[in-house]
C-alpha positions as CSV (number, residue, x, y, z in Angstrom):
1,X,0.0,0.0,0.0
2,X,2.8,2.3,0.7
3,X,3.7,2.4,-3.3
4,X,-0.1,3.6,-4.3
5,X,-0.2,6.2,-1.6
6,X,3.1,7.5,-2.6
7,X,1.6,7.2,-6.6
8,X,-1.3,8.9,-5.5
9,X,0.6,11.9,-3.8
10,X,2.8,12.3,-6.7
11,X,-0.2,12.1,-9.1
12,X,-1.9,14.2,-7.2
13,X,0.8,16.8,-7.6
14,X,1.4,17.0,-10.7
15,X,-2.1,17.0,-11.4
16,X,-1.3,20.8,-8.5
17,X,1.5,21.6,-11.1
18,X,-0.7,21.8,-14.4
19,X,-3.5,23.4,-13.0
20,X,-1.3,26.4,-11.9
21,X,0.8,26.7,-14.7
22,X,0.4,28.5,-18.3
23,X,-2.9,29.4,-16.8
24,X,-4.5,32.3,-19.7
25,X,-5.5,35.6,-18.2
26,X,-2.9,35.4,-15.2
27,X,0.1,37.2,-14.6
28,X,3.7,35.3,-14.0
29,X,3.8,36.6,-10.2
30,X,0.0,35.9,-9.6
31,X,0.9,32.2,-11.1
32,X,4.0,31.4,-8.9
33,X,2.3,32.7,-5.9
34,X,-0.4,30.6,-6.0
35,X,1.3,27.7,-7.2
36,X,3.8,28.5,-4.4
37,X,0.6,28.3,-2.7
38,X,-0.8,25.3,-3.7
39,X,2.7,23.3,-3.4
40,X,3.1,24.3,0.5
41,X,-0.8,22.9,0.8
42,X,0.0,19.8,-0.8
43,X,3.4,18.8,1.5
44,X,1.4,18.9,4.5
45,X,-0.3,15.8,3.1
46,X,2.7,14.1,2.1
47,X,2.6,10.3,3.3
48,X,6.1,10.3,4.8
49,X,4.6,13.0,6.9
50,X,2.0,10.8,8.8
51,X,3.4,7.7,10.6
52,X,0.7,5.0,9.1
53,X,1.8,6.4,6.0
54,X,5.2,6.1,6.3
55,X,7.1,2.9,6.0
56,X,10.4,3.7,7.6
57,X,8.8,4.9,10.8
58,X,6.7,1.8,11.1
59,X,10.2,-0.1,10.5
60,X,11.6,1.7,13.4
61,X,8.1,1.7,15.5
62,X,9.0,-2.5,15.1
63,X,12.6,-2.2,15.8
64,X,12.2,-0.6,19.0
65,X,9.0,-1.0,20.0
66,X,7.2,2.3,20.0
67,X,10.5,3.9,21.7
68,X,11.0,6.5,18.9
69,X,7.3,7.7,19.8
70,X,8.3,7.9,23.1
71,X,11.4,10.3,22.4
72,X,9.6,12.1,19.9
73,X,6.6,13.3,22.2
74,X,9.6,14.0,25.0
75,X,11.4,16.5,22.3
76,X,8.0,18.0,21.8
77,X,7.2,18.6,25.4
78,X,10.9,20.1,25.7
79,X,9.9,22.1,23.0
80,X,7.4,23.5,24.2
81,X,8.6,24.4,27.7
82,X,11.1,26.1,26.2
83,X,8.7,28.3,24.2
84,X,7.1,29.2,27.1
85,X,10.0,30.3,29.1
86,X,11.6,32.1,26.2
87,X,15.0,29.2,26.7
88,X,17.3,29.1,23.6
89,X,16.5,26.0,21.7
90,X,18.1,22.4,22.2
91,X,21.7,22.1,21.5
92,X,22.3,25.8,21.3
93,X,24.5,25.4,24.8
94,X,27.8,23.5,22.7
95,X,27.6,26.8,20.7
96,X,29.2,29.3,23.5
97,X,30.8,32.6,21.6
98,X,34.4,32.9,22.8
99,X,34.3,28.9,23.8
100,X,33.4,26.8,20.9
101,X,32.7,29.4,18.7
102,X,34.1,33.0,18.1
103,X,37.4,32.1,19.6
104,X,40.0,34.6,17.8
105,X,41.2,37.1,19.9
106,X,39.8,40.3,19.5
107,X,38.6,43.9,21.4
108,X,35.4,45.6,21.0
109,X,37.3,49.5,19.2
110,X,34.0,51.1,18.9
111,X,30.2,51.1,19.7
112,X,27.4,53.4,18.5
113,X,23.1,51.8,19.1
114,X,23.1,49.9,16.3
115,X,27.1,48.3,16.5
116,X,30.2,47.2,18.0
117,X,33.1,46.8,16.1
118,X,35.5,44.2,17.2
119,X,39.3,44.8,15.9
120,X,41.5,41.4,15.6
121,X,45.2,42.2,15.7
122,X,47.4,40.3,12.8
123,X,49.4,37.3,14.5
124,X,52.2,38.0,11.9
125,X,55.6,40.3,12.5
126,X,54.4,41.5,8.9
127,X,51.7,43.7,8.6
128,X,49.4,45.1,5.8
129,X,49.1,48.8,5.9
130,X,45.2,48.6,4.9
131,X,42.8,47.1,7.3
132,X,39.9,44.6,6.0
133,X,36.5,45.8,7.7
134,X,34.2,42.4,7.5
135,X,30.0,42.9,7.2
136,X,28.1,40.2,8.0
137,X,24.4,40.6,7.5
138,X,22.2,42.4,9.6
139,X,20.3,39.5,10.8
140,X,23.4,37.0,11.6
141,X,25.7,36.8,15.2
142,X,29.5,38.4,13.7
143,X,30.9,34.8,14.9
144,X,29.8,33.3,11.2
145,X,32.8,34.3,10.0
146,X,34.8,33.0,12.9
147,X,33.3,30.0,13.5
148,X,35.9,27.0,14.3
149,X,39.5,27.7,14.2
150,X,39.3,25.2,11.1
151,X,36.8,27.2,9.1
152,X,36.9,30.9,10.4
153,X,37.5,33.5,7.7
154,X,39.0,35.8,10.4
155,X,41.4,33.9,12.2
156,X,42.7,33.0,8.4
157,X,43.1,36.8,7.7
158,X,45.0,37.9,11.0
159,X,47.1,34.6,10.1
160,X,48.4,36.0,7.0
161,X,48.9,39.7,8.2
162,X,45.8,41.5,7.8
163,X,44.2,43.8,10.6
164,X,40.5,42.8,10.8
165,X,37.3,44.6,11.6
166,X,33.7,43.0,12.0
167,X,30.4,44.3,13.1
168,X,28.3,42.9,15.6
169,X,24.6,44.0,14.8
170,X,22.3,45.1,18.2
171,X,19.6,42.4,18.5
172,X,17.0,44.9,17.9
173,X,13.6,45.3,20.2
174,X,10.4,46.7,19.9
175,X,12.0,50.2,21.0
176,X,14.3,49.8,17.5
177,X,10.7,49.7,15.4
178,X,11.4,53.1,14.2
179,X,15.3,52.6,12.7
180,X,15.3,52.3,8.7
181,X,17.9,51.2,6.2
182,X,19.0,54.4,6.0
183,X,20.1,54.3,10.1
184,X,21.8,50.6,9.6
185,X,23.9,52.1,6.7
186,X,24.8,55.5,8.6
187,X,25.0,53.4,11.7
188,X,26.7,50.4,10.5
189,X,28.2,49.9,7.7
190,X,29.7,54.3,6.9
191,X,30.2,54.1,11.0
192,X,32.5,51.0,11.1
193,X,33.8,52.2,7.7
194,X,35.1,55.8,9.2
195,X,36.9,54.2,11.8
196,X,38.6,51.7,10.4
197,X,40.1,53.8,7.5
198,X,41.3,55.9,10.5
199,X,43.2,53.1,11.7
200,X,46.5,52.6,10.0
201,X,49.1,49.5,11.0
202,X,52.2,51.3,9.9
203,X,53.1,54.2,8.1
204,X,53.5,53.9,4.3
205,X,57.2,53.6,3.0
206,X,58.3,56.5,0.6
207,X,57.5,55.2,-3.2
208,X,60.5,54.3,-5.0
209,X,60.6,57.0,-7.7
210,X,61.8,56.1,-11.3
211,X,63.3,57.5,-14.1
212,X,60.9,58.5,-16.4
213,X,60.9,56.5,-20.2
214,X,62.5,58.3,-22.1
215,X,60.8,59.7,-25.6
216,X,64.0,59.1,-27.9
217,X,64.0,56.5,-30.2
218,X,65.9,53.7,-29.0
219,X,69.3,52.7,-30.8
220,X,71.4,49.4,-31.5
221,X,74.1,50.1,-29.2
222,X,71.9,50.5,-26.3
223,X,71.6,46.9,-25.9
224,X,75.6,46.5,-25.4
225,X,75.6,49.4,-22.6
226,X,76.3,48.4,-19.6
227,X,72.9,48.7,-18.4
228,X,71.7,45.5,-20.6
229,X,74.8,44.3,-22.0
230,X,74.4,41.6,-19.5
231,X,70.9,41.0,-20.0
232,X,71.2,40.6,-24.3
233,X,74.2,38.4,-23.1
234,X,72.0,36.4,-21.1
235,X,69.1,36.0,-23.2
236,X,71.3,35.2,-26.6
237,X,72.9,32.6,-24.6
238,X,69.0,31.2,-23.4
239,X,68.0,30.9,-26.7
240,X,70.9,29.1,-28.5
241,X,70.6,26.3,-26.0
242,X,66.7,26.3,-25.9
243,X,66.1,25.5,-29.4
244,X,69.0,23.1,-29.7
245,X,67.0,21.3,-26.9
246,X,63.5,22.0,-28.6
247,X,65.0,20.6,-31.9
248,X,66.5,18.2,-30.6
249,X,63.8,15.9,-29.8
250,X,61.1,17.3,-32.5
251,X,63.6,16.3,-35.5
252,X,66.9,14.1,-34.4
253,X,65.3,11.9,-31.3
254,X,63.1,10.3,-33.5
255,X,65.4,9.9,-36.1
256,X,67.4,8.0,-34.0
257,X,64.7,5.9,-33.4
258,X,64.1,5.3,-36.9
259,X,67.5,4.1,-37.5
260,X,66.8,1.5,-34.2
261,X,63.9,-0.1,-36.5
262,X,60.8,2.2,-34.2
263,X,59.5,4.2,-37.3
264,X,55.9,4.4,-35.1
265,X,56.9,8.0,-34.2
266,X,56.7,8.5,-38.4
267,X,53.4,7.6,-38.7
268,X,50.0,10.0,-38.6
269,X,48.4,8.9,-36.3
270,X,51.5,10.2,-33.6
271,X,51.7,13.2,-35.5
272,X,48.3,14.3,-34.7
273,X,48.4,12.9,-31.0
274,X,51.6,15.3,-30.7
275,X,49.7,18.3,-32.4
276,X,47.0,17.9,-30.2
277,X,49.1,18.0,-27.3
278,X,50.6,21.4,-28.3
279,X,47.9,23.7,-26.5
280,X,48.1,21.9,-23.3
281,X,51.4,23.5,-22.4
282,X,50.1,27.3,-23.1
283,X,46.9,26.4,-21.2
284,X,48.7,25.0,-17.8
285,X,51.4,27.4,-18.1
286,X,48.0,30.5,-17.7
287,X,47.2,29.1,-14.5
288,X,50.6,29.7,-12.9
289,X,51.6,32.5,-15.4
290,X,51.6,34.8,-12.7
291,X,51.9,33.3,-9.3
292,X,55.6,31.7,-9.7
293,X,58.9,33.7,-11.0
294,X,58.7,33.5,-14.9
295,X,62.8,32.6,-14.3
296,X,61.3,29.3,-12.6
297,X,58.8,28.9,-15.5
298,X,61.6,28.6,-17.5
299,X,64.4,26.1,-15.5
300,X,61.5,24.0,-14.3
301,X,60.0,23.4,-17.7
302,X,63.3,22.9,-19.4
303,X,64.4,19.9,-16.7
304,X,61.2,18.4,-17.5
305,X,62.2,18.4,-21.2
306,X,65.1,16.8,-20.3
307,X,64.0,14.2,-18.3
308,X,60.5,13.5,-21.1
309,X,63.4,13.8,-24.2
310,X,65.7,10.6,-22.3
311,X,62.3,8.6,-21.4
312,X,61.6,8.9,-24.9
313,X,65.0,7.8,-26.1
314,X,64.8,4.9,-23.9
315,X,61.4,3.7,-24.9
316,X,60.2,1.5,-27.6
317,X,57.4,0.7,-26.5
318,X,54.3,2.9,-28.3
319,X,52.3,3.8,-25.3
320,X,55.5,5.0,-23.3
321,X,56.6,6.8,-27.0
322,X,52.8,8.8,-27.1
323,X,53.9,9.5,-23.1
324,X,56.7,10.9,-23.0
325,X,56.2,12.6,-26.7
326,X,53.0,14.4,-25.1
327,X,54.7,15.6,-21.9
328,X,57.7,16.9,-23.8
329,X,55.2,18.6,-26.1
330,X,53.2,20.1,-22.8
331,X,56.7,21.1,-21.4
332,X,58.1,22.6,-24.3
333,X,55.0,24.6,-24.8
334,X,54.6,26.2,-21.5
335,X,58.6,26.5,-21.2
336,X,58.4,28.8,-24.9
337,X,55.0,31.2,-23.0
338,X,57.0,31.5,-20.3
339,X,60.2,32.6,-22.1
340,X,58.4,34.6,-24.5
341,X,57.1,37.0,-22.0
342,X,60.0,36.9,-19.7
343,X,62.3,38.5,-22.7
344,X,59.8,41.3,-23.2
345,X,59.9,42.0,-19.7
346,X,63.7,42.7,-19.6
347,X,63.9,45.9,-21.8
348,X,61.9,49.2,-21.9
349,X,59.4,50.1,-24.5
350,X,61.7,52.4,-26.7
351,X,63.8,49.4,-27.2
352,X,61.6,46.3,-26.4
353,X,61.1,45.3,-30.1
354,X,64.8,45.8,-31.1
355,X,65.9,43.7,-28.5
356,X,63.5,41.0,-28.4
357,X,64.4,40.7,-32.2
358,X,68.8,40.8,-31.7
359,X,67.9,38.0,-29.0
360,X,65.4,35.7,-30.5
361,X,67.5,36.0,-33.8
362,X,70.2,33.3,-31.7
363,X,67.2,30.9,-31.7
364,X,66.9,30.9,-35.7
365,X,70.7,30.8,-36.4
366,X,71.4,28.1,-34.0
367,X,68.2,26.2,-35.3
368,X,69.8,26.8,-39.1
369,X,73.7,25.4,-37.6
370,X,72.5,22.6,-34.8
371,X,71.6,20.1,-37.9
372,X,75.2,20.5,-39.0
373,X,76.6,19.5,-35.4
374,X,74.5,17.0,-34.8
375,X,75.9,15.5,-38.0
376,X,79.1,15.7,-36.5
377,X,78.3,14.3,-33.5
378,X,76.7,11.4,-34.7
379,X,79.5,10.4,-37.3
380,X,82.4,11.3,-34.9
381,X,80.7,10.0,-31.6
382,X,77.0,8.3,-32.4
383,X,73.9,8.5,-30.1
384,X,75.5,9.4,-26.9
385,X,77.3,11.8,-28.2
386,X,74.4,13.6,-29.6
387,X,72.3,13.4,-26.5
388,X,75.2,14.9,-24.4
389,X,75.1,17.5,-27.0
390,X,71.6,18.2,-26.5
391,X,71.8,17.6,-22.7
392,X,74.7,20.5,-22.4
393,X,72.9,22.9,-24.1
394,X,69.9,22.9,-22.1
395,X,71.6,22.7,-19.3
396,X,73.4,26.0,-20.2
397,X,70.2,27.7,-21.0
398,X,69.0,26.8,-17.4
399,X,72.1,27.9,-15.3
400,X,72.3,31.1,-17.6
401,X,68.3,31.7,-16.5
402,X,69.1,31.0,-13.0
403,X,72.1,32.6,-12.6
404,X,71.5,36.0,-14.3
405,X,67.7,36.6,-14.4
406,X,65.9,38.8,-12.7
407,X,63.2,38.7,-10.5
408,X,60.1,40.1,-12.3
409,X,56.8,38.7,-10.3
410,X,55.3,41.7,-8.9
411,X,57.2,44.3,-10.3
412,X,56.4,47.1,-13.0
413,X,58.2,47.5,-16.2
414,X,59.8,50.3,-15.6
415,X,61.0,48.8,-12.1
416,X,62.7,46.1,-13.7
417,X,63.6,47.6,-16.6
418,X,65.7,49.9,-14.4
């Protein structure tokens, strides 16, 4: 029987549904309010509402023999006494602000007849200059965003520096009947606001002042002063052994594994696995483009070439060869975004395109000479000989990076162009 009454309630409801829907004549509010209405009306009849009607609580009527009716009617009565005496409700007592809950240390800084506003100090020797002022709604207790220590939004601020400020609303009574809006934003929110942009952690250090750009049009020679010399040097140097690397898996690696009698990395279907691959690199590379030093960027992916070109050397077996071939790919592609914006970084605008030319120009004339060494190599000294060719030059292009490159994470152009 419990199937048809359930049936019948959910016929019965649908039947609700139509009847207040796409009703001609009626407006769209006056036809979600009454089937609002209407669905309210109907859930007070739902069988799993009514014991007789419901199975479980006849399966746990059996099971303890009418003992869940006798704790049910006992949490009414509590209920009820409670109502009468105005007591908070059951279980609010292992909720106790500044014991379970509200627990960050703080001081009450201000209080008008609407507010308090509690100030937490930062538990950090570093402090931010500007102060966070937290708003919880109106109708909520300030501790809901400093609840637990495991999930309170302001114990994790004054953990990482920042001075906090939070408003604690006035439970309002019937002598607050006549306070508007327009008091809880004069009150509240403007109040707490004046005072905490009063408040200052530290004073401000001087800014660094800068040259300004300069207007002229930039020249050739500027790029060997001593002011960049080192940096053209650098970047030169970066490029020459990047491609060499680059190159030297996309052409030679699997020519070598050609010659071993493993032509699968010559067929189609690898070529278009590879191609595939090639906007994966770009597309990881965005989510860290800006939260780790482009400098790592660059040494970090080229070790992972490195270690994806040798796997690939070693392998013959095709799964391990689409591996390794797509993770090179990834690497390759997110070390060449990350090395393409770190060299326009490096020079100022009147000279940026000049230079990023002179430097990338390395990468093309090595690309155009590395065929004829490897040539060499591999008549004078075979495979190994090639691969310590291609390992040394990669290797150079990350201790150059390391060694010599500036910092440029949160920094202006003009800061570290200068």
């Amino acid at each position: 029987p419990f199937s048809l009454y359930a049936q019948s309630f959910l016929m019965a409801q649908q039947w609700w549904h139509n009847a207040t829907h796409e009703v001609p004549g009626t407006s769209r509010h006056a036809e979600d309010v009454t089937a609002f209405i209407a669905r309210q009306m109907l859930d007070m009849a739902s069988p799993s509402n009514f014991p007789l009607t419901n199975p479980d609580v006849l399966a746990r009527a059996h099971e303890e023999k009418g003992a869940n009716f006798q704790r049910g009617v006992q949490n009414a009565l509590e209920d009820l006494a409670a109502l009468g005496t105005n007591a908070p409700p059951a279980g609010t007592q292992a909720f106790r602000p500044g014991v379970e809950v509200a627990v960050t240390p703080g001081q009450v800084v201000y209080r008008n007849h609407l507010i308090e506003l509690i100030q937490y100090a930062p538990s950090t020797p570093d402090v931010f200059a500007e102060p966070v002022l937290l708003v919880p709604a109106w109708i909520m207790k300030y501790y809901i965003l400093d609840l637990s220590p495991h999930n309170s939004l302001v114990r994790d601020l004054v953990a990482r520096g920042h001075t906090v400020f939070c408003i604690s609303w006035r439970n309002v009574s019937a002598e607050d009947r006549d306070v508007g809006f327009d008091d809880y934003r004069k009150l509240g929110v403007l109040a707490a606001l004046e005072h905490a942009a009063a408040y200052k952690t530290r004073a401000l250090a001087e800014p660094r002042v800068l040259p300004p750009e300069r207007s002229t049009r930039g020249r050739f020679l500027e790029l060997l002063s001593p002011r960049y010399a080192e940096r053209s040097l650098m970047m030169s140097i970066f490029n020459v052994g990047q491609v060499i690397g680059f190159y030297g898996f996309a052409a030679w690696v699997p020519t070598l594994l050609m010659a071993r009698g493993i032509a699968f990395t010559n067929s189609l279907e690898y070529a278009v696995i590879i191609a595939l691959a090639n906007p994966v690199g770009p597309l990881l590379a965005f989510f860290i483009a800006d939260r780790v030093e482009r400098s790592v960027q660059i040494m970090v992916t080229l070790c992972l070439m490195g270690t994806f070109m040798v796997g690939f050397a070693l392998s013959s077996w095709p799964p391990a060869l689409i591996g390794f071939g797509v993770l090179f790919t990834a690497a390759s592609n997110a070390m060449s975004t990350a090395f393409h914006a770190y060299q326009a970084e490096l020079f100022p605008t009147r000279m940026r395109a000049r230079a990023i030319g002179f430097v990338y120009s390395w990468s093309r004339l090595s690309a155009a000479f590395a065929g004829l060494a490897v040539g060499y190599f591999l008549y004078d000294g075979g495979v190994l000989a090639i691969a310590v060719f291609i390992g040394v030059a990669m290797a150079i292009a990350v201790i150059i990076i390391g060694a010599f490159g500036p910092r440029t994470r949160a920094r202006s152009l003009e800061e570290i162009s200068y």
